[in-house]
N, C-alpha and C positions, 0 to 999 in steps of 0.2 A: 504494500500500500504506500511506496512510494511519494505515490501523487497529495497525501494529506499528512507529511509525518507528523509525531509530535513534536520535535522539534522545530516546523515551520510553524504550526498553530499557534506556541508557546510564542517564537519570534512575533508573529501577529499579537497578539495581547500585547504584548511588551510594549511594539512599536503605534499601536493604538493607545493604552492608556499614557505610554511618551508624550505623546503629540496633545495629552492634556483631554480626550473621551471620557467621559464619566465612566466607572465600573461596570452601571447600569444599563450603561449602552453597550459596553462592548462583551463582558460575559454571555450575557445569553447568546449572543452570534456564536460562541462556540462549547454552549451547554443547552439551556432549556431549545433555543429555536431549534437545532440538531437534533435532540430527541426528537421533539415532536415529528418533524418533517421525517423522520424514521420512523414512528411509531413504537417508541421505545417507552414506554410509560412509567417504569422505575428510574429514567433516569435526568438528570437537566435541573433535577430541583431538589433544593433541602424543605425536606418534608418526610412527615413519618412514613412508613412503608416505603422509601424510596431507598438505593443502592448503597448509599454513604460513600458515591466518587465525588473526591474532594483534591484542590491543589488549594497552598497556601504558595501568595507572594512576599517576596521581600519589597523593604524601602524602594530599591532600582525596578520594581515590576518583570522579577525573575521568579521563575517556580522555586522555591525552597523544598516542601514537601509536596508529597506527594499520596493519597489515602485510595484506594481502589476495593470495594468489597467490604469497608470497613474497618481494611488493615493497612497499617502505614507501610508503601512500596518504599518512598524515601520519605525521609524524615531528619530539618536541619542539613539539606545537600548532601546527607549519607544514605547509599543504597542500601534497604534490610532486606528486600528481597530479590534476585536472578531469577534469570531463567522467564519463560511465556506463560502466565495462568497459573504461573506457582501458586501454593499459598501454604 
């Protein structure tokens, strides 16, 4: 999948909320709108019964952590979990 890594997505937020975009705008472009437009209904949103994928940013608008499934993948720019689907 190439064509959407996460590191270009992650570069996008970055260079959107840079150029001064409210959070508000530019998150859901690549949470809540994406779910929906997929039909993915556990996911896009903090809310009960939903996934618990979560990134946290730093001051510079860079991913720090990183939450997938409810477990922290990174956390504080350290990798805790390898590998594809670990957990």
């Amino acid at each position: 999948m190439g064509f959407a890594s996460c590191a270009a997505m992650a570069d996008c937020v970055k260079a959107l909320l840079d150029r001064g975009l409210p959070e508000q705008t530019v998150l859901p472009l690549m949470t809540s709108n994406v779910a929906r437009l997929l039909k993915l209904a556990k996911k896009g949103r903090i809310e009960p019964g939903c996934d618990a994928d979560l990134i946290v940013l730093d001051a510079a608008n860079r991913i720090d952590s990183v939450m997938a499934g409810g477990i922290w993948q990174v956390k504080n720019n350290k990798q805790l979990v390898s590998g594809l689907f670990e957990s």
